[in-house]
C-alpha positions as CSV (number, residue, x, y, z in Angstrom):
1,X,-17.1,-1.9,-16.3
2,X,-13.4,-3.0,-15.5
3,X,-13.2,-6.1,-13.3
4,X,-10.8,-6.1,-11.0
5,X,-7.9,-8.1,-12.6
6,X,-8.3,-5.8,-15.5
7,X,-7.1,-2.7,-12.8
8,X,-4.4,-4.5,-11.6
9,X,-2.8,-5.8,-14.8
10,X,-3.3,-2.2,-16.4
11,X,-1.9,-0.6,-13.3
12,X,1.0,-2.9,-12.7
13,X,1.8,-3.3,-16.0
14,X,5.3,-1.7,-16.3
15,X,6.3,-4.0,-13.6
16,X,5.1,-6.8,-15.6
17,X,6.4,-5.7,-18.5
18,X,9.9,-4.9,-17.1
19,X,10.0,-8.4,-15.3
20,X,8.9,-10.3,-18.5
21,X,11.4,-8.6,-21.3
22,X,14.0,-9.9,-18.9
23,X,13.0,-13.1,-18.6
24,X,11.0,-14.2,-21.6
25,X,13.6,-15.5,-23.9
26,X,16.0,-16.0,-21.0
27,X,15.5,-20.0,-20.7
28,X,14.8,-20.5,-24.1
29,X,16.6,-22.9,-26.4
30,X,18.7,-23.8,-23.0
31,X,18.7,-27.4,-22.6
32,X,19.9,-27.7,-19.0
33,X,19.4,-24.3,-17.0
34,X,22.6,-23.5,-14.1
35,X,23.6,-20.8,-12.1
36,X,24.1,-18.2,-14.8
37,X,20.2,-18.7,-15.2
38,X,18.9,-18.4,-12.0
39,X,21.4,-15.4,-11.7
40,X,19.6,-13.5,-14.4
41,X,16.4,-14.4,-12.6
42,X,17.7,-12.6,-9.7
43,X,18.6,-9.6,-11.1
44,X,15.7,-8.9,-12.8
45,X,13.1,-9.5,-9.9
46,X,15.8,-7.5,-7.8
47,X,15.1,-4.9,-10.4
48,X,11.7,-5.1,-9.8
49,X,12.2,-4.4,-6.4
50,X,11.3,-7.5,-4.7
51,X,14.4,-7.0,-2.7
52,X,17.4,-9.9,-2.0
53,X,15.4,-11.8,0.4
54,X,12.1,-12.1,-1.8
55,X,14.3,-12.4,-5.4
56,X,16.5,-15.1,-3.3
57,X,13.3,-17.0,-2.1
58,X,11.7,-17.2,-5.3
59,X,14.7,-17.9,-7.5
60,X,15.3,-21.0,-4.7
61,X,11.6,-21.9,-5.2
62,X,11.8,-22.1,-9.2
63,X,15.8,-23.9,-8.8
64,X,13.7,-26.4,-6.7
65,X,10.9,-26.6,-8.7
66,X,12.9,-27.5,-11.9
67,X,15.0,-29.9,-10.1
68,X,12.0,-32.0,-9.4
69,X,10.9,-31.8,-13.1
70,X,8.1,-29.6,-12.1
71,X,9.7,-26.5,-14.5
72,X,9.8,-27.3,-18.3
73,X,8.7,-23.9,-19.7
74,X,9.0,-20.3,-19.2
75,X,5.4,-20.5,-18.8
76,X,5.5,-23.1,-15.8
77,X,8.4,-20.7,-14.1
78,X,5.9,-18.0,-14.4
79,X,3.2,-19.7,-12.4
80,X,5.6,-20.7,-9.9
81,X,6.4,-17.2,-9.3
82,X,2.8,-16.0,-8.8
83,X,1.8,-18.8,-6.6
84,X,5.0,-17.7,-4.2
85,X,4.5,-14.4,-4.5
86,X,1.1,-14.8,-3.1
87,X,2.2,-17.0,-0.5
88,X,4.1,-14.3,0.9
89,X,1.8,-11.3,0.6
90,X,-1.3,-13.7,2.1
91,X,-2.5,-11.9,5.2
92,X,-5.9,-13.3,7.4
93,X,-7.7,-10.7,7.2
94,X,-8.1,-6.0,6.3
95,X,-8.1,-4.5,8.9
96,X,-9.9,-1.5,7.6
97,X,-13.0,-3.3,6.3
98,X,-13.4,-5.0,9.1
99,X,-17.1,-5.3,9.8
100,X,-17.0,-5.3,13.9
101,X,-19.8,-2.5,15.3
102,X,-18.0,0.8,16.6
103,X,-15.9,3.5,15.6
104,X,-13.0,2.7,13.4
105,X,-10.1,5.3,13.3
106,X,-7.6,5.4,10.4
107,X,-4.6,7.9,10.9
108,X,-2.4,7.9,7.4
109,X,1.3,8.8,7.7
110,X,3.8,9.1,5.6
111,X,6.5,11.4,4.1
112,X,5.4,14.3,1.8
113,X,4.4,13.7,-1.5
114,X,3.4,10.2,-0.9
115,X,-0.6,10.7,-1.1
116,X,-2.0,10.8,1.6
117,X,-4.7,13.2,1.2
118,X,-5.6,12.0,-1.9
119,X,-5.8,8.2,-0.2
120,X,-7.7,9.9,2.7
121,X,-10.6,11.1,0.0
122,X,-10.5,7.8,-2.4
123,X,-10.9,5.8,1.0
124,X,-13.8,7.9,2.2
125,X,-15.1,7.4,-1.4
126,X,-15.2,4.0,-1.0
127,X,-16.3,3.4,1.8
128,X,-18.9,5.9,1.1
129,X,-20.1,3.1,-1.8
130,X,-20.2,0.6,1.2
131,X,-22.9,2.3,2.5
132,X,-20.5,2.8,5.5
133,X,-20.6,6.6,7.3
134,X,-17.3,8.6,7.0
135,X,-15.7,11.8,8.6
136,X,-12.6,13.0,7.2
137,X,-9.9,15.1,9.5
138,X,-7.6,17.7,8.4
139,X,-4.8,16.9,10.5
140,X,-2.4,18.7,8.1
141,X,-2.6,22.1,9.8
142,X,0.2,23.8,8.3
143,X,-0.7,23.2,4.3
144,X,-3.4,24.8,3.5
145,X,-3.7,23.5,0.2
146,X,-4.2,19.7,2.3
147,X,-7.2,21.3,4.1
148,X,-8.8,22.3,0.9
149,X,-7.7,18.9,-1.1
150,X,-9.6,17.4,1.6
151,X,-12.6,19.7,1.9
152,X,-13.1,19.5,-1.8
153,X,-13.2,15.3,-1.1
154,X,-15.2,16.1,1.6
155,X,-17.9,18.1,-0.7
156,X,-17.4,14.6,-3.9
157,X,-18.2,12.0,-1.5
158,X,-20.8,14.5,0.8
159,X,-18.3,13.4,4.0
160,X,-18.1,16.0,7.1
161,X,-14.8,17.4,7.2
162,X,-13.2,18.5,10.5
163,X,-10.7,21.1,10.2
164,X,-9.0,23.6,12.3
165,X,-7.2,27.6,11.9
166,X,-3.5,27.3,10.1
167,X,-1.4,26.2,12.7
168,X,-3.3,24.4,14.9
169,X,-1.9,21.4,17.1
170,X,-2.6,18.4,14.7
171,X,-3.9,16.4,18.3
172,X,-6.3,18.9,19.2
173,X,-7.7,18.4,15.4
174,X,-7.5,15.3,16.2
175,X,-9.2,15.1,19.6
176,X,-12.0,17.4,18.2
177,X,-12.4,14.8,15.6
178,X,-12.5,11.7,17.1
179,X,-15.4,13.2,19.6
180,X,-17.1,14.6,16.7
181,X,-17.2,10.8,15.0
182,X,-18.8,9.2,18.3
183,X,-21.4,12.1,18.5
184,X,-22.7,11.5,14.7
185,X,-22.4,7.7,15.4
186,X,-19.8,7.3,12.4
187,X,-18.6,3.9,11.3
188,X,-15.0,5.5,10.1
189,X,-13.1,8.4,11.0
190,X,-10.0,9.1,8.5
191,X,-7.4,11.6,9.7
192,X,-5.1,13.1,7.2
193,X,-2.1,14.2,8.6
194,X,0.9,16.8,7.4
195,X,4.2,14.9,5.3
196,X,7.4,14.0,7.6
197,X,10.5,13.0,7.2
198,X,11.2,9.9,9.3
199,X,14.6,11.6,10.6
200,X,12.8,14.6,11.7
201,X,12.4,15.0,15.5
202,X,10.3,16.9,16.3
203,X,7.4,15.8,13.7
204,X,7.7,12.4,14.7
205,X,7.0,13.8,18.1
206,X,4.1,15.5,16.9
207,X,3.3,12.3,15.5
208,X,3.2,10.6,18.7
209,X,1.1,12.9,20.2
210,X,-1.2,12.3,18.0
211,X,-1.6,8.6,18.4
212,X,-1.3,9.2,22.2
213,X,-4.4,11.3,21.7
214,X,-6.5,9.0,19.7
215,X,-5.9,6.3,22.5
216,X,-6.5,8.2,25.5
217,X,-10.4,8.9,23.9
218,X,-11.0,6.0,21.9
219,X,-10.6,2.4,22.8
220,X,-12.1,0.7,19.6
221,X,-10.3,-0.2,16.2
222,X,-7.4,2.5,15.7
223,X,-5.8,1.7,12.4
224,X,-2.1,3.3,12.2
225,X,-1.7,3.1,8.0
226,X,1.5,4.3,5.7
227,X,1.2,5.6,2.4
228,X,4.1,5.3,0.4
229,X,4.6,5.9,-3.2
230,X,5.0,2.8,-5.4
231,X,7.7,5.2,-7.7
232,X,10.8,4.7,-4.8
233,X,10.8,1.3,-4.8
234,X,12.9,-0.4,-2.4
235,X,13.5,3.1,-0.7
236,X,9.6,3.0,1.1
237,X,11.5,-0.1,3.7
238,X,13.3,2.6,5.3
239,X,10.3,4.9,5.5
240,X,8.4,2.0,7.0
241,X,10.9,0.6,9.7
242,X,11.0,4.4,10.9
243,X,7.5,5.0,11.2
244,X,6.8,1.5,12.7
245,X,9.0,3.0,15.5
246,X,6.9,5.8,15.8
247,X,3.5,4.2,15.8
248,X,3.6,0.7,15.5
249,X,2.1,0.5,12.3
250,X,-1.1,-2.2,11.2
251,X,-1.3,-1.3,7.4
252,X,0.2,-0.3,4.1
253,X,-1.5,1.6,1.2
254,X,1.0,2.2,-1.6
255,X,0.1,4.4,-4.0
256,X,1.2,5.4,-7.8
257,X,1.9,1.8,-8.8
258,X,0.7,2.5,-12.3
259,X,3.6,4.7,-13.7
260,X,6.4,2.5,-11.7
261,X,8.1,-0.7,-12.8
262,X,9.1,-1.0,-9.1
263,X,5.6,-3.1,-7.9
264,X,7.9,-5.5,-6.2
265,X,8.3,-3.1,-3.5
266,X,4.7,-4.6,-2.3
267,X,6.4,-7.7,-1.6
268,X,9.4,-6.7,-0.1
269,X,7.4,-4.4,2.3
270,X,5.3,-7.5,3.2
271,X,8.3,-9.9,3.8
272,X,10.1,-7.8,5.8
273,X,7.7,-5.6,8.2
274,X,4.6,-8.5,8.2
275,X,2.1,-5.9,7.6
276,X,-0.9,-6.0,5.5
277,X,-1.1,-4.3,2.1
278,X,-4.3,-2.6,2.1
279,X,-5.2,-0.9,-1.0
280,X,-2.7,0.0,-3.7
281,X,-3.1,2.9,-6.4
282,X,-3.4,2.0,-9.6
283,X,-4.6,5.4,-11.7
284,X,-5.5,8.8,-10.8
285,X,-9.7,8.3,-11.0
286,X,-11.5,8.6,-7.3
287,X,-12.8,4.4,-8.4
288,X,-8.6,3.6,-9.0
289,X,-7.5,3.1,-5.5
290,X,-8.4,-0.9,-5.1
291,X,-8.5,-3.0,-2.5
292,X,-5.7,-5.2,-2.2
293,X,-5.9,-8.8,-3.5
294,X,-2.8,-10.9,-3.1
295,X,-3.8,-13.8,-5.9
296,X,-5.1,-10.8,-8.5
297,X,-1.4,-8.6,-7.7
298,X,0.7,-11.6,-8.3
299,X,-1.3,-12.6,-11.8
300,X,-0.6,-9.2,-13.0
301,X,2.9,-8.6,-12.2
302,X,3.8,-12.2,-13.4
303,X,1.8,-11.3,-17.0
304,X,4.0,-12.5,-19.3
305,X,4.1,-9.9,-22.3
306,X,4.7,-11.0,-25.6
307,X,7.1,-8.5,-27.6
C-alpha cells in the first residue's frame, strides 16, 4: 500500500519536476550568488504558480538564509524552501474532520468542470472508511448527468442520495436534504451543487439562497468548500475572491494536481485568502483524493529530480 508521501510526490510530481530542472544546476559552480540568481529563483517558483508574493517571500527567505551562511548547497536552498512553504500553508486545524457531535454540512462550489461531483463521491468515500455516516445531495438540478454521477457514488460507497425532478430549486433540494440528514441522525451531509461562473448573476444568487437556506434549518458545523482545478493555476485566486463574496468560504479542495506543473497555486491560495487546504487530488482512483498535509505537500513539490 502507498503511504502517503508516496501520493503526494507521484501526484505533484510535475511541479516538482518543473521547479527542480530550473533550479538544479542554477547555483552551481557560482562562487558568490547575486541578484541574477535569486531572479532565476523567482521566475521559476512564479512559474510554478506560487504567485509574486509567495515567490518574493521565499526567494527573500533563501537571500537571507545564505547571507547568514546558512545556504551552501542547492540541497540546503531546497530545504529552506519546504520548511517556508509549510510555514505558510500551516493551518490549526480541518474543518471537515472535525470530530465535534452533530450534523456537519459541506456545500462544494465552484465553476464547471472543476470536480465537484466527483469530490462530493471521493469525500463521502472517505468518510465512509471513517466509519462516519454520509448523505450525498444532488444540488445540481439542471445536469442530469451530475445527478446520476452522484447516484452511481451514492450506490460505490452504499451513501443515501437526495435528489429532486430536472429543474428543481437547488434550496428546496437542499432544504429536503438537510432535514433528511437530522432524521437518519447523519454525521455528514455533502451537497453537490451545479458549476457557475463567478460573474454570473443570477447563479451566484441562487447560490445565496442556498446558504441562506442551510442556516435558517441548521445551526451546527456548515462548511462552505471550493473546488478548483489544480490545471489553471494562478487563475483559481480570482474564482476564490468571487465566491468568498458570495458565501464566505471556510475551505479549499483543489483537484487534478497530478497532470499540472502549477501545484504552487496551493500556496498562493493559502497566502492570500487564509483558508484551509483540505484535500487535494492527486489521481483519478476513489482512494486518490487525500487529505491535506502541509509538511508531506511541501517535501514533494520541493523533490529535487535528478536528470
Amino acid at each position: 500500500m502507498k503511504t502517503l508521501i508516496n501520493f503526494f510526490q507521484k501526484g505533484l510530481r510535475k511541479t516538482a519536476v518543473s521547479f527542480s530542472r530550473k533550479i538544479t544546476g542554477c547555483f552551481s559552480g557560482v562562487k558568490e550568488w547575486g541578484e541574477t540568481d535569486y531572479e532565476a529563483l523567482e521566475a521559476a517558483l512564479i512559474g510554478a504558480d506560487f504567485g509574486v508574493p509567495v515567490s518574493l517571500r521565499i526567494s527573500d527567505k533563501i537571500k537571507n538564509e545564505y547571507k547568514l551562511g546558512k545556504i551552501k548547497t542547492e540541497d540546503d536552498l531546497f530545504l529552506v524552501a519546504k520548511k517556508e512553504v509549510a510555514d505558510i500553508l500551516k493551518h490549526p486545524d480541518n474543518g471537515i474532520l472535525q470530530t465535534k457531535a452533530g450534523l456537519k454540512v459541506v456545500l462544494l462550489v465552484g465553476v464547471n468542470g472543476s470536480g465537484k461531483t466527483t469530490t462530493a463521491g471521493k469525500i463521502a468515500h472517505l468518510l465512509k472508511n471513517k466509519n462516519k455516516k454520509v448523505m450525498l445531495a444532488a444540488g445540481d438540478t439542471f445536469r442530469a448527468a451530475a445527478v446520476e454521477q452522484l447516484k452511481l457514488w451514492g450506490e460505490r460507497t452504499g451513501v443515501h442520495v437526495v435528489s429532486s425532478k430536472s429543474g428543481a430549486d437547488p434550496a428546496s433540494v437542499a432544504f429536503d436534504a438537510v432535514n433528511a440528514a437530522k432524521a437518519r441522525d447523519c454525521d455528514y451531509l455533502i451537497i453537490d451543487t451545479a458549476g457557475r461562473q463567478h460573474n454570473k448573476k443570477t447563479l451566484m444568487d441562487e447560490l445565496s439562497k442556498i446558504v441562506r437556506t442551510v442556516e435558517k434549518i441548521h445551526t451546527g458545523s456548515f462548511e462552505r468548500i471550493i473546488v478548483v482545478d489544480g490545471s489553471i493555476g494562478g487563475n483559481a485566486l480570482s474564482q476564490v475572491k468571487e465566491f468568498s463574496n458570495i458565501c464566505a468560504l471556510t475551505g479549499v479542495v483543489c483537484t487534478k494536481l497530478d497532470g499540472s506543473y502549477k501545484g504552487g497555486m496551493v500556496v498562493a491560495i493559502r497566502n492570500e485568502f487564509q483558508l484551509p487546504i483540505l484535500f487535494v487530488g492527486l489521481g483519478e482512483g476513489e482512494n486518490d483524493l487525500i487529505e491535506f498535509s502541509q509538511e508531506l505537500f511541501a517535501e514533494a513539490v520541493f523533490e529535487k529530480i535528478q536528470g
